[in-house]
VOGU-3710 file (C-alpha; in Angstrom, 3 decimals, decimal comma):
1> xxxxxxxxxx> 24,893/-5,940/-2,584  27,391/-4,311/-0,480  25,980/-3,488/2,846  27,711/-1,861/5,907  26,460/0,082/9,164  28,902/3,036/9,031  28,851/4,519/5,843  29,834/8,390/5,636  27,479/10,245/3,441  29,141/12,629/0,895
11> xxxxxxxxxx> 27,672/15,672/0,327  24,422/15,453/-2,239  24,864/11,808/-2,826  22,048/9,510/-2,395  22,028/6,695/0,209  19,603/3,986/0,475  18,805/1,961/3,601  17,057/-1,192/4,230  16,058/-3,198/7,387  13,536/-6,229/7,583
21> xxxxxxxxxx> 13,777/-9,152/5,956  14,907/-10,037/2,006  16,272/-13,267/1,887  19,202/-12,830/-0,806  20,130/-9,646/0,390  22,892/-10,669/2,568  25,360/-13,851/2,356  24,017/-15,092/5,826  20,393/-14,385/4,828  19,316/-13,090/8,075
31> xxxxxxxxxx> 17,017/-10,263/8,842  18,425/-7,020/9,100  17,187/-5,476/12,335  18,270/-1,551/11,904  18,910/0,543/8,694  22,040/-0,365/6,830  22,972/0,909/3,388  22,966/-0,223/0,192  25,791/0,148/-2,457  25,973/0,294/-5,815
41> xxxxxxxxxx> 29,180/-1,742/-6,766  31,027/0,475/-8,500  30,061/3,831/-9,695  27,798/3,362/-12,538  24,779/4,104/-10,953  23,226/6,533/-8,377  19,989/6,415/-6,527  17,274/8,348/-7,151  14,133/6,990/-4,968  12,730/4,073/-2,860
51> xxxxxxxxxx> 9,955/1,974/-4,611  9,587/-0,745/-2,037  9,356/-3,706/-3,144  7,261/-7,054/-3,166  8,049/-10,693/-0,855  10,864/-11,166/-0,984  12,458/-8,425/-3,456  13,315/-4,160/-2,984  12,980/-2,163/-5,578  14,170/1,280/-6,065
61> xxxxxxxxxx> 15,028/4,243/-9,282  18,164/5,128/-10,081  19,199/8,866/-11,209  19,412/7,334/-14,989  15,864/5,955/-15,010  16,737/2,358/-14,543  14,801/0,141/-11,852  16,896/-1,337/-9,188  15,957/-4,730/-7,702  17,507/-6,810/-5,244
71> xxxxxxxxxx> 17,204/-9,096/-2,382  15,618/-12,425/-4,222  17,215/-15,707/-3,157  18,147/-17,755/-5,972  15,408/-20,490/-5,286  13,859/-20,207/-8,541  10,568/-19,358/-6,810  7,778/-16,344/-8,158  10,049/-13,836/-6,162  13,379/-14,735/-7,549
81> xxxxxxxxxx> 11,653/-14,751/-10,645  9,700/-11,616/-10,446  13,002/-9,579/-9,419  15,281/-10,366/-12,255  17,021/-13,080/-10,318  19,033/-10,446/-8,560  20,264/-11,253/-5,180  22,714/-9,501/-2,955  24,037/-7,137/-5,614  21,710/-4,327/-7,018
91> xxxxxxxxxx> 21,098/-4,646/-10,416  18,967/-3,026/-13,443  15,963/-4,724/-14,206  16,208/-5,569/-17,711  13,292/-3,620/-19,208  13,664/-2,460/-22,896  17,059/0,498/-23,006  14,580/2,979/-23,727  12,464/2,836/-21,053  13,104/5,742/-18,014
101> xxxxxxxxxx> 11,360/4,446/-15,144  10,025/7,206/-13,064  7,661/5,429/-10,823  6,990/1,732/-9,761  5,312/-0,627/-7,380  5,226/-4,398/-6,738  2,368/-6,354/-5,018  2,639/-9,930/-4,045  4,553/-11,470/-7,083  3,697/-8,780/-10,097
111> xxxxxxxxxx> 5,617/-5,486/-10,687  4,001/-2,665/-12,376  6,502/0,774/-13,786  5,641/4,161/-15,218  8,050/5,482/-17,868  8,580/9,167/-18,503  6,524/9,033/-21,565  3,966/7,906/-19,515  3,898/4,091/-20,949  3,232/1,421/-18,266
121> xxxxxxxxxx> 5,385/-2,195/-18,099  3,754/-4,757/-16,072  5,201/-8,586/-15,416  4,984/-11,273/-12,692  2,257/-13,417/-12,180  -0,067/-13,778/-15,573  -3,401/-13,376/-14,014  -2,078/-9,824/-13,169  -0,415/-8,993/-16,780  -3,506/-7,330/-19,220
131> xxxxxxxxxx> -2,904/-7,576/-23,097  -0,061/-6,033/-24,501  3,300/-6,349/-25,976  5,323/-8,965/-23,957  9,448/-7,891/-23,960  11,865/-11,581/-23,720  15,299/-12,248/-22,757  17,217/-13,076/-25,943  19,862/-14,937/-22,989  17,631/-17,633/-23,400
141> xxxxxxxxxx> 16,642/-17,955/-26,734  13,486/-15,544/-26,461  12,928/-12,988/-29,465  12,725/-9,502/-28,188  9,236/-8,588/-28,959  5,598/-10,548/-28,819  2,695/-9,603/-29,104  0,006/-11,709/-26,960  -3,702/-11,169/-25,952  -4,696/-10,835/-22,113
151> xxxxxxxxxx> -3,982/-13,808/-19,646  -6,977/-15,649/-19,376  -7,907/-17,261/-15,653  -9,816/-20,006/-14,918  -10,882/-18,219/-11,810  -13,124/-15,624/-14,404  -16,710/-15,756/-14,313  -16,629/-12,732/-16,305  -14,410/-11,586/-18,446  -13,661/-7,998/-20,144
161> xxxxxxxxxx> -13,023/-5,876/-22,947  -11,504/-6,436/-26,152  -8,098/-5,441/-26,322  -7,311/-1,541/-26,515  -4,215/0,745/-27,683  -1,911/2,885/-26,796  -0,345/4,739/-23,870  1,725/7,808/-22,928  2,401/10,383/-19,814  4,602/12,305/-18,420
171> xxxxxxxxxx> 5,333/12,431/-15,100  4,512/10,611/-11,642  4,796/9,897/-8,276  5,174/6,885/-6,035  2,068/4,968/-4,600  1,919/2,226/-2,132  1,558/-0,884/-1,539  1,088/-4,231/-0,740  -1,083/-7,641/-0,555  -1,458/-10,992/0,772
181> xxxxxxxxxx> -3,799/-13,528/2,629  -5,233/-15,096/-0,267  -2,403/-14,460/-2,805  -1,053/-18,047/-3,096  -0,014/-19,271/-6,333  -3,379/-20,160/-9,043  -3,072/-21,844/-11,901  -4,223/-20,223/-15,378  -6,050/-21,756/-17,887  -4,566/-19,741/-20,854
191> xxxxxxxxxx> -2,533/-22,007/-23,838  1,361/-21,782/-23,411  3,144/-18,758/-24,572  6,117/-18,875/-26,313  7,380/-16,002/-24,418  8,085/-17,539/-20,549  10,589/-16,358/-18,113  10,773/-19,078/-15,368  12,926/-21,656/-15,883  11,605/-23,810/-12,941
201> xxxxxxxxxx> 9,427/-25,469/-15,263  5,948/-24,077/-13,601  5,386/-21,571/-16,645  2,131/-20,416/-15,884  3,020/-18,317/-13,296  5,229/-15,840/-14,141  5,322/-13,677/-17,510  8,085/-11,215/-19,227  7,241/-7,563/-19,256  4,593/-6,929/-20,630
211> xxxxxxxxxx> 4,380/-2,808/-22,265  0,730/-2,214/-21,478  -1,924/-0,981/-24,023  -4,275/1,754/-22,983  -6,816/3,955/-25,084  -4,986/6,494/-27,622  -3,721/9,387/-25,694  -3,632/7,915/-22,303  -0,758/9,124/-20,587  -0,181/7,250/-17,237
221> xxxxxxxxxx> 1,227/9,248/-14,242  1,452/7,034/-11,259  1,027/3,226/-10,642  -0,310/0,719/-7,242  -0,200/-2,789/-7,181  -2,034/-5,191/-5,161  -1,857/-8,928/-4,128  -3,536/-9,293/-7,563  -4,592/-6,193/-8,994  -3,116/-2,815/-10,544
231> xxxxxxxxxx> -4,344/0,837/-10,358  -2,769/3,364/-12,870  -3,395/7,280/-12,763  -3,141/8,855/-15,377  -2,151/12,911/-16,041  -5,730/13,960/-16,216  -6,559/11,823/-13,178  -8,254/9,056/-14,403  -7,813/5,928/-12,566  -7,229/2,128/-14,697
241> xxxxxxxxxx> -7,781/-0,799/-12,888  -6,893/-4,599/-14,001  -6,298/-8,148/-12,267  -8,453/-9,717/-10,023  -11,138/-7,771/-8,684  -13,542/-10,615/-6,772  -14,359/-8,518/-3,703  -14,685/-5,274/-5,785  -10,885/-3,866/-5,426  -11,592/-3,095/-9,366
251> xxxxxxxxxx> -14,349/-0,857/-8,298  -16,456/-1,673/-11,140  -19,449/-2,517/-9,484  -19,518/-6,325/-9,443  -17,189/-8,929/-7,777  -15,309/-9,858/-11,680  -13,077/-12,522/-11,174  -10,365/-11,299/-13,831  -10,195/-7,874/-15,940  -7,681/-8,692/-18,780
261> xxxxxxxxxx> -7,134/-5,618/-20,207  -6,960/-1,808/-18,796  -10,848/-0,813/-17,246  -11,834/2,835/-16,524  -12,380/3,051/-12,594  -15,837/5,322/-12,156  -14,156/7,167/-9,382  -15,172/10,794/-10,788  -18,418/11,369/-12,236  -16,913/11,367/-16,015
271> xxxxxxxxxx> -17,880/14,153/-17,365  -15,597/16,624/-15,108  -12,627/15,114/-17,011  -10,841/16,836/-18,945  -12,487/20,181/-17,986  -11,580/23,016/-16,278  -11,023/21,519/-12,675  -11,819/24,158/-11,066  -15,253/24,515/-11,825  -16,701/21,092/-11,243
281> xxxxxxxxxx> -14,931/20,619/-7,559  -18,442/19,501/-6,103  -18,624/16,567/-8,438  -18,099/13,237/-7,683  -18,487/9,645/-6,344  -21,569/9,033/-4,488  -20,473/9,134/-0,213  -23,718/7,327/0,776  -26,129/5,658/-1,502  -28,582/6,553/1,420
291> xxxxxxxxxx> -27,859/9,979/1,709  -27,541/11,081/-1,735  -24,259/12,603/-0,905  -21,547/13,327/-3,135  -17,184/13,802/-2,966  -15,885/16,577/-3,396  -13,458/16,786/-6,346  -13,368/16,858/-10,234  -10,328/14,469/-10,566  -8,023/11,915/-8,412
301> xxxxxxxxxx> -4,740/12,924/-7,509  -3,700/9,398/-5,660  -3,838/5,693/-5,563  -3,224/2,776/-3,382  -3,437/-0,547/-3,091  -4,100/-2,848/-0,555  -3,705/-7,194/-0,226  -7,729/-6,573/-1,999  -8,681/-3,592/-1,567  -8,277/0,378/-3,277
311> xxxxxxxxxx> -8,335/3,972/-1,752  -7,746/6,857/-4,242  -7,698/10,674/-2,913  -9,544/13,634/-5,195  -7,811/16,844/-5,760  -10,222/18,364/-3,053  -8,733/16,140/-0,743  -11,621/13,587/0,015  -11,185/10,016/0,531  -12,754/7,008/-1,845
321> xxxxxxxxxx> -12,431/3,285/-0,968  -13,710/0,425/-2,550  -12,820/-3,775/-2,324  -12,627/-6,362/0,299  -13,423/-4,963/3,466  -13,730/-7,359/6,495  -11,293/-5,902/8,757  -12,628/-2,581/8,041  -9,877/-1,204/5,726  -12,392/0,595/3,357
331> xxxxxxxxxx> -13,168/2,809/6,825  -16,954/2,487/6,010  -18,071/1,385/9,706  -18,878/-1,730/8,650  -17,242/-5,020/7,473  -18,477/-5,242/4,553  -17,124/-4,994/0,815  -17,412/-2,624/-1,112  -18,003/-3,238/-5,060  -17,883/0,791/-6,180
341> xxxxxxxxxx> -15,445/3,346/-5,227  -17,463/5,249/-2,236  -16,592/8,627/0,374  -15,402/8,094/3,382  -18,042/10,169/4,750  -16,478/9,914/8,027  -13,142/11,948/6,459  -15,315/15,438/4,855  -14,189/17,843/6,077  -10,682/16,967/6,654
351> xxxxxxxxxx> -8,072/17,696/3,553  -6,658/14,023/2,802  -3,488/14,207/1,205  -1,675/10,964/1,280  -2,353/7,637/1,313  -1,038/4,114/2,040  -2,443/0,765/2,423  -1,307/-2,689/3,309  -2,705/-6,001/3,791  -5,623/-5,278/5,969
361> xxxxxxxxxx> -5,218/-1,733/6,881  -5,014/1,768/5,363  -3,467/4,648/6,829  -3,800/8,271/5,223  -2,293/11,611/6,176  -4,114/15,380/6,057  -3,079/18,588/4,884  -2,640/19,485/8,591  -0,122/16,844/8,953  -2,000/14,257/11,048
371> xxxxxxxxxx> -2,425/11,175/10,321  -5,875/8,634/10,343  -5,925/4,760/10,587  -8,640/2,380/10,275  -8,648/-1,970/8,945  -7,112/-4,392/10,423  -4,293/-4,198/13,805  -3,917/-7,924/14,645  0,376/-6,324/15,140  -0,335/-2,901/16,234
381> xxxxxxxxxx> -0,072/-1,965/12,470  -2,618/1,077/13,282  -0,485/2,663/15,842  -3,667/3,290/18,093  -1,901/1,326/20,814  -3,975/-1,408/20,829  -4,756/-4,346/18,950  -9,057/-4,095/17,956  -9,522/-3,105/14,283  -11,049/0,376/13,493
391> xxxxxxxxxx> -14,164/0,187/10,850  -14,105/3,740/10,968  -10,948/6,320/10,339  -9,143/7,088/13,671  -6,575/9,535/14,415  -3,501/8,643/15,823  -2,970/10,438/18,636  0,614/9,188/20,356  2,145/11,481/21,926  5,541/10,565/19,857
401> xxxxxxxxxx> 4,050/12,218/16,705  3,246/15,405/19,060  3,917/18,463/17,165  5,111/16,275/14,307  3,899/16,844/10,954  3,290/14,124/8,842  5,042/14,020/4,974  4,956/10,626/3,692  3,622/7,185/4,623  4,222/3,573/3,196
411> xxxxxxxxxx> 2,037/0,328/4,456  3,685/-2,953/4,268  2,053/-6,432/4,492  1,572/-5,612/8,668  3,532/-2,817/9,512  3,297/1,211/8,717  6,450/3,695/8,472  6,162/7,630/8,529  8,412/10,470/7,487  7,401/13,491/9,267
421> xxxxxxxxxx> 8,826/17,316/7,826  11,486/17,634/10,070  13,169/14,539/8,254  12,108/11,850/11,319  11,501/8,200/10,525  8,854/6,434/12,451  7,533/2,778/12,303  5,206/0,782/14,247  3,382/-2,843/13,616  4,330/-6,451/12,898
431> xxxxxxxxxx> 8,250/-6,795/13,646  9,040/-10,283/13,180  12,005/-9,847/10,477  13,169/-6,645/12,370  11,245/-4,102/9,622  10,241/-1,496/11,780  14,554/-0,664/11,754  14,273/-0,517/15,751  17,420/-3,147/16,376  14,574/-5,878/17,823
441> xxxxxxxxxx> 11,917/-8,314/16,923  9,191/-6,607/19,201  5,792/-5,772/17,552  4,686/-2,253/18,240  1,314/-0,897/18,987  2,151/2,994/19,075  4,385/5,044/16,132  8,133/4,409/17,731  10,941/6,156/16,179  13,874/4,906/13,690
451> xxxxxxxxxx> 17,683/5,866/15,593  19,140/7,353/12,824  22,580/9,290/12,686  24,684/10,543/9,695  21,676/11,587/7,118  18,677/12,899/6,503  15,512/10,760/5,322  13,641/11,872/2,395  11,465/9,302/1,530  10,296/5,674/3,191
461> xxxxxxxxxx> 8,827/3,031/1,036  7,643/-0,529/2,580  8,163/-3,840/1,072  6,185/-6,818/2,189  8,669/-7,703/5,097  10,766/-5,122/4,612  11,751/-1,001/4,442  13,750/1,632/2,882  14,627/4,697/3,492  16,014/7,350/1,078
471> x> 18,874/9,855/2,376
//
């Protein structure tokens, strides 16, 4: 990767800058404590827009479809694995020629990517990788194309579904982010498959991309991953869960260990799909068991992830969480987990728009341009200027985001970022490998804003330790 602190932006060309922390990024493999760019070498490729990333790896689009990663040190561990093996110098990720990535997101150690024919490719971990067709590396003796059943763990105490087919979509946009805590390397029971990527000898925990097999006419528009789970939404807004879903993050109603092939997520009351949306807008998931009452919405518009936990937003702009919950990141007022996806009651009447979550926390943003916190703020990740977690949605009220209107967030591991309409950057939370882009090391407790001279933000994405920006 070519990096440098000055770089003039032409006119309509695409920058990308990082700060925080990815270990092969640089030769001295030292956090990077403001934004700096990142080059393509060369000309062949132009960037498009900012995926994130997982531990350890970015990941971004470029204008031809292909997804970027870089930033993995060359330790053969699950990261350097996971991102290609590509280290200071941005490089494709070799998925299958055809493939045009137009949306992507990375958890712990698994990336997940939407195509523009709507077809999902998955790799990383195995526990995280469903049934499907797996794509080698003919470099090292591999053949191109196997097909395999779903991982199995030895973690399952139930486990689903028969295997089911196809996939296709059109469109998407990108999710968020990000998982940890618990996400340290398990074993998996499964036989050994012939088709392995790591070559540091522990093969069960990595797998080659895997294209992902969904019911016939599924056509997937937007993907989240998780410390070890994936949500997919596809163009009718249906949401597809898989992975690990022990404290409900599956939202199937039970704590399943491992879901090895692509579930249906009861978010919507089913029958509104595939009608005429606009007639069954009071449908939907139960808000409290107790008080019989109901979302608004006839279909889910967004998804998100969390280290074990899931937030998805209906077209009529309410709020649904469901997972592990003991820092209050389902926004429930309690601490407790929760197994279905359910309202955040506490959210009606405000138009939720877009959504982020990270480790322990989950921060949305309304149609009004404000922006609600609630989980976990051991760093100051809520920007509430304090440290006590929030079991119920708060707004954050600094007086930096006065008169500021909220466009797009990102969550990673600890820390939040913000781009506002008028093209500002702000960041706040844990600030240990200098990913808040502020030129320190200082945790922040309140929404502090990213210097930035030369070009205009138009998108932020968070990595685990790390962030981009898109100019």
């Amino acid at each position: 990767m070519n990096v440098s602190g000055g770089v003039e932006v032409r006119h309509g060309q695409k920058m990308v800058y990082m700060c925080g922390y990815l270990p092969g990024a640089t030769t001295q493999r030292l956090p990077l404590l403001s934004p700096v760019a990142v080059n393509f070498p060369g000309t062949c490729y132009s960037w498009n827009d900012v995926c994130g990333g997982g531990c350890g790896f970015a990941m971004a689009l470029s204008e031809s479809g292909k997804l970027i990663t870089w930033g993995s040190t060359n330790d053969l561990g699950q990261s350097y694995l996971t991102s290609g093996k590509h280290g200071e110098i941005p490089e494709p990720f070799p998925l299958p020629p055809e493939a045009y990535i137009v949306n992507a997101a990375a958890g712990w150690a698994h990336c997940v990517t939407v195509t523009d024919c709507g077809e999902v490719y998955t790799w990383g971990w195995k526990e995280c990788i469903p049934s499907g067709k797996v794509f080698g590396e003919p470099s090292i003796g591999i053949s191109l194309e196997q097909d395999v059943p779903g991982w199995q763990s030895s973690l399952s105490t139930e486990q689903v579904s028969p295997r089911c087919q196809g996939s296709r979509s059109t469109e998407g946009t990108a999710s968020t982010t990000s998982g940890e805590d618990s996400m340290k390397r398990r074993r998996v029971s499964s036989a050994k498959q012939t088709a392995e990527s790591s070559s540091s000898g522990d093969d069960t925990l990595t797998a080659l991309p895997c294209l992902v097999t969904l019911n016939p006419g599924v056509r997937i528009a937007s993907v989240a991953a998780g410390g070890r789970h994936t949500l997919a939404l596809s163009d009718i807004g249906q949401v597809w869960g898989w992975g690990y879903g022990g404290e409900g993050q599956l939202g199937l109603g039970s704590r399943i260990r491992m879901v090895s092939s692509p579930h249906l997520v009861p978010c919507i009351d089913s029958t509104s799909y595939g009608k005429d949306r606009s007639t069954t807008l009071a449908r939907g998931r139960m808000c409290s068991e107790g008080q019989g009452l109901r979302a608004p919405g006839s279909y889910v518009k967004g998804i998100a992830c969390g280290g074990r936990h899931s937030v998805v937003i209906t077209d009529a702009g309410a709020l649904l969480t469901f997972g592990w919950g003991l820092y209050g990141q389902c926004g429930q007022g309690t601490t407790d987990d929760e197994l279905s996806p359910t309202c955040v009651s506490s959210l009606l009447g405000i138009r939720i728009d877009g959504v982020a979550a990270g480790l322990w926390h989950t921060v949305c943003t309304s149609a009004a341009g404000d922006v609600y916190v609630f989980g976990g703020n051991q760093f100051g990740q809520l920007g509430t200027g304090s440290d006590q977690a929030e079991v119920l949605p708060r707004l954050v009220d600094s007086p930096n985001l006065e008169n500021m209107h909220a466009k797009n967030i990102s969550c990673g591991s600890r820390h939040t970022a913000l781009l506002t309409e008028g093209g500002k950057v702000f960041c706040w939370g844990w600030n240990k490998y200098g990913q808040l882009g502020l030129g320190d090391v200082i945790d922040r407790k309140i929404p502090s804003e990213v210097a930035i001279e030369g070009y205009v933000p138009k998108n932020v994405a968070c990595g685990w330790w790390h962030t981009l920006l898109l100019a």
